[in-house]
C-alpha positions as a LaTeX table, in Angstrom:
\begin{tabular}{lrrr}
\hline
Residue & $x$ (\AA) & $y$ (\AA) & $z$ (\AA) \\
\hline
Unk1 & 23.03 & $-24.31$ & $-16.69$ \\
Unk2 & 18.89 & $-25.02$ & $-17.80$ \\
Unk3 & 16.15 & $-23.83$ & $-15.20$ \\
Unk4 & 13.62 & $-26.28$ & $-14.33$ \\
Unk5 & 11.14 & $-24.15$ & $-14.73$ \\
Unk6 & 10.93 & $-22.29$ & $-18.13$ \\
Unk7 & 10.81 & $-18.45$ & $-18.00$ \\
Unk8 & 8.16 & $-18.32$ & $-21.15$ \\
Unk9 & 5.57 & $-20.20$ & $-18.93$ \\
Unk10 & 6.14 & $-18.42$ & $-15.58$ \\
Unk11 & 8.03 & $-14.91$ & $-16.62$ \\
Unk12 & 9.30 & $-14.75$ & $-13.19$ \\
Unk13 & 12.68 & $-12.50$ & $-13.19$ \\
Unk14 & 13.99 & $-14.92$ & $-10.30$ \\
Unk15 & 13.20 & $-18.55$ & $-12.26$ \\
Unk16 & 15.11 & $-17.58$ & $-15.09$ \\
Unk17 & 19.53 & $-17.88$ & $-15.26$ \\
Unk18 & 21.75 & $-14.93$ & $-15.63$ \\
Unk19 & 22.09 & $-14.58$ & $-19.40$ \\
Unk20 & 17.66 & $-14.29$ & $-19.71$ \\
Unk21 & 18.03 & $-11.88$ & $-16.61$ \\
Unk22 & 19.89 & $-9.75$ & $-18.81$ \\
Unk23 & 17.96 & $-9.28$ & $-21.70$ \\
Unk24 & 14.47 & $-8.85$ & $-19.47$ \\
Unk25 & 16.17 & $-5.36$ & $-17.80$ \\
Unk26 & 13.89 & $-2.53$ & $-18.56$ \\
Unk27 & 14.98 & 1.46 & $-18.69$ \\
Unk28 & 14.17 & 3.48 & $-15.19$ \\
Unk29 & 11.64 & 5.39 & $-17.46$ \\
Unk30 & 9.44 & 2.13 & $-18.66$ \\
Unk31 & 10.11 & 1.16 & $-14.48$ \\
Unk32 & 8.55 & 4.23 & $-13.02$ \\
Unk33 & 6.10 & 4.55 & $-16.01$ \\
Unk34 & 4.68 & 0.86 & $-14.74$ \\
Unk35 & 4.90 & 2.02 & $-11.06$ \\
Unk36 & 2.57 & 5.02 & $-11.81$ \\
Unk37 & 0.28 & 2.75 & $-13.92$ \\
Unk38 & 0.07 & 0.22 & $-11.22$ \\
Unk39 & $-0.55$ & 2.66 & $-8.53$ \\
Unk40 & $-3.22$ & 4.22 & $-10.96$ \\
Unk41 & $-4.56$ & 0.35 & $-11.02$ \\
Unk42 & $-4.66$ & $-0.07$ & $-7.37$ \\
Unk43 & $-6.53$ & 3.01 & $-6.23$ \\
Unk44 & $-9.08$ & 3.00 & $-9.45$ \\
Unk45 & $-12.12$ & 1.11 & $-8.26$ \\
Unk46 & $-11.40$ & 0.59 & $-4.73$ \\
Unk47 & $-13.92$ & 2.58 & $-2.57$ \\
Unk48 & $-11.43$ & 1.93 & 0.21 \\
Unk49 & $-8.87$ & 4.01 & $-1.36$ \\
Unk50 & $-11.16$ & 7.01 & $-1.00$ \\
Unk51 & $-11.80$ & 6.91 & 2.88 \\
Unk52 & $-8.01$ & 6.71 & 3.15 \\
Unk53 & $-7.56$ & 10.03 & 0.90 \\
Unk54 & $-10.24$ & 11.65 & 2.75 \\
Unk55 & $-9.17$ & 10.71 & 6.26 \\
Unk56 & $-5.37$ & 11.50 & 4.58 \\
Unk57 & $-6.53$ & 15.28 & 3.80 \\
Unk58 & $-7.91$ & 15.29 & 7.36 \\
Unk59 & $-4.66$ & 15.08 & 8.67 \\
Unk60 & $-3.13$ & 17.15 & 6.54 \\
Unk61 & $-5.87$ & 19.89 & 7.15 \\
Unk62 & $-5.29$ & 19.14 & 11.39 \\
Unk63 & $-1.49$ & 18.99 & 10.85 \\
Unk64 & $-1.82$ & 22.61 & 8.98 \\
Unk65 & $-3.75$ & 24.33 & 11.38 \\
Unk66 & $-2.44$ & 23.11 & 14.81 \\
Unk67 & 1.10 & 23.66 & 13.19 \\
Unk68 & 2.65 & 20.83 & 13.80 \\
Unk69 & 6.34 & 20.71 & 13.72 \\
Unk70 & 9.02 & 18.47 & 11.45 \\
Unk71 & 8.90 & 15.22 & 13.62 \\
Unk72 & 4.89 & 15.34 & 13.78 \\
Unk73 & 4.45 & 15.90 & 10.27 \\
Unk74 & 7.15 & 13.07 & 9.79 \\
Unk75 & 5.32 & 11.04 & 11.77 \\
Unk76 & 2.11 & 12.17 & 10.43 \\
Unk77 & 3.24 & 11.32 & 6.33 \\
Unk78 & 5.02 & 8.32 & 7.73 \\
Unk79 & 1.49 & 6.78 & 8.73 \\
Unk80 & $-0.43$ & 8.22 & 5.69 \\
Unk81 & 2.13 & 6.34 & 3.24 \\
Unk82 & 2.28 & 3.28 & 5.06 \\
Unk83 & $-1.32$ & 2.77 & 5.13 \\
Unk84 & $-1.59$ & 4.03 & 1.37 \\
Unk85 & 1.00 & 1.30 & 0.86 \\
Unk86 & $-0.56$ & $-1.45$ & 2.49 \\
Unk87 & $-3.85$ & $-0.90$ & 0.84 \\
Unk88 & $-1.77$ & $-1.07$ & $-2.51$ \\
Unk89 & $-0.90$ & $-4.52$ & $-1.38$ \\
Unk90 & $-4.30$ & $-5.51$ & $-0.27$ \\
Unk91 & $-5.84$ & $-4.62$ & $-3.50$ \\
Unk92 & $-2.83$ & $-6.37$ & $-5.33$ \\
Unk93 & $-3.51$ & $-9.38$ & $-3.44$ \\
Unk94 & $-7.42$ & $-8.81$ & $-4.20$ \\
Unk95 & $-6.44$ & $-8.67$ & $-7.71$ \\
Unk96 & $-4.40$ & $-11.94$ & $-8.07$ \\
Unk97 & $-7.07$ & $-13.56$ & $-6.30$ \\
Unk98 & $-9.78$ & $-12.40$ & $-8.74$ \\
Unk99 & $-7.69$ & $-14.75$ & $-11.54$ \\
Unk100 & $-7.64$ & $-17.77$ & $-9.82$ \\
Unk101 & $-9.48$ & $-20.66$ & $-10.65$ \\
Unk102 & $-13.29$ & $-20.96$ & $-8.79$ \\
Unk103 & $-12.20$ & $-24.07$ & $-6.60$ \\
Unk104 & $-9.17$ & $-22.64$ & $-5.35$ \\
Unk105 & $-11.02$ & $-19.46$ & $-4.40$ \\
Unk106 & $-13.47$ & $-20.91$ & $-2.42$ \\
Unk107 & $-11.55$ & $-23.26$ & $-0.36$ \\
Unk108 & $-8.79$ & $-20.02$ & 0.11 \\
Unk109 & $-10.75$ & $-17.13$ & 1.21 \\
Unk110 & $-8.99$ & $-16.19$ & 4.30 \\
Unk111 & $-6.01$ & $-14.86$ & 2.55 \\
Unk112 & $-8.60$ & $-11.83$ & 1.65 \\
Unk113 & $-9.14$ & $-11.63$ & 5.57 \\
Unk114 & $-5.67$ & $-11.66$ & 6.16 \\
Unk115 & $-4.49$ & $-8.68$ & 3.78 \\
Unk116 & $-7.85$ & $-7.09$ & 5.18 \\
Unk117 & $-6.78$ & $-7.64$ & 8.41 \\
Unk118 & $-3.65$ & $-6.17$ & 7.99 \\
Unk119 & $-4.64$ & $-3.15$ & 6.00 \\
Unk120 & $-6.94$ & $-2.47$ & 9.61 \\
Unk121 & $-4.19$ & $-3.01$ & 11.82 \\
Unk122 & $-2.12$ & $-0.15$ & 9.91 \\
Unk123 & $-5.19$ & 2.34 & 10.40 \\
Unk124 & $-5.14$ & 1.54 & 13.61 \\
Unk125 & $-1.87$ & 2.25 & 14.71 \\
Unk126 & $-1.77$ & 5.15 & 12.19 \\
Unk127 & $-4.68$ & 6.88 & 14.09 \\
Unk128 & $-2.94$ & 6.10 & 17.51 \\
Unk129 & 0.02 & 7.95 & 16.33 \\
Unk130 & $-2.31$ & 10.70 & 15.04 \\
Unk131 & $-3.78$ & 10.75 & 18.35 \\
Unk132 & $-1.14$ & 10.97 & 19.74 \\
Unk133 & 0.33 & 13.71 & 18.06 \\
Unk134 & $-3.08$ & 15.98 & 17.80 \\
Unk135 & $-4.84$ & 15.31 & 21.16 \\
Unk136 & $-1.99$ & 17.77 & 23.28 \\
Unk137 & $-2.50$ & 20.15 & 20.99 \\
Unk138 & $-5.82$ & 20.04 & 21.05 \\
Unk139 & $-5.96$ & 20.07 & 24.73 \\
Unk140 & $-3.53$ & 22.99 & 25.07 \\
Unk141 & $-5.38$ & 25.03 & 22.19 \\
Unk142 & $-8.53$ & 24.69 & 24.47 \\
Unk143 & $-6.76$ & 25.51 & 27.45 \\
Unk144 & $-7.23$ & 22.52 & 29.82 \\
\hline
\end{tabular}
């Protein structure tokens, strides 16, 4: 059965039937090779990405020398990937947002705010969990 909507014009995997499906499946190796491109894409350029690598290596560096155990440094790479991740998104949708026509843009600039926003919400509960896991050390290395 015909799609509405062709797949040449849109090249969306889910707008096109079964038999087109087939024939647009890639190898693991071109998959992953795109992945690493596209994360190469994402933190290129992005001055963000390079307070989140510095406050990552913080971490790290805290994590190391209070010796924190398996379930804190869980927690602790947990938060650093899922911030990482959603600034990945936030640039992506910074990105798509870049190629859209000038009067859509201006009348749709809150979807910026919105993947901003939600990019600050993940710090934030990131460096409550880091708090969380570093101030009773902290407190106990300094005996109070």
């Amino acid at each position: 059965m015909g799609n509405a909507f062709p797949s040449k014009t849109l090249g969306a995997f889910f707008l096109v039937d079964a038999d087109e499906r087939k024939k647009m499946k890639r190898p693991w190796k071109d998959k992953f090779h795109c992945a690493f491109k596209g994360m190469k894409l994402g933190m290129r350029g992005h001055s963000s990405f390079f307070v989140h690598f510095f406050f990552a290596s913080m971490v790290v560096a805290f994590a190391v020398v209070l010796r924190c155990d398996l379930v804190e440094w869980s927690l602790l790479i947990g938060c650093i990937g899922f911030v990482l991740v959603v600034e990945l998104l936030n640039s992506s949708i910074e990105m798509l947002y870049a190629i859209l026509p000038e009067d859509v843009r201006s009348s749709r600039f809150e979807v910026l705010d919105i993947a901003a926003g939600a990019v600050l919400v993940a710090s934030v509960f990131a460096s409550a969990i880091g708090c969380m896991v570093f101030v009773p050390k902290i407190i106990a290395m300094l005996g109070f």
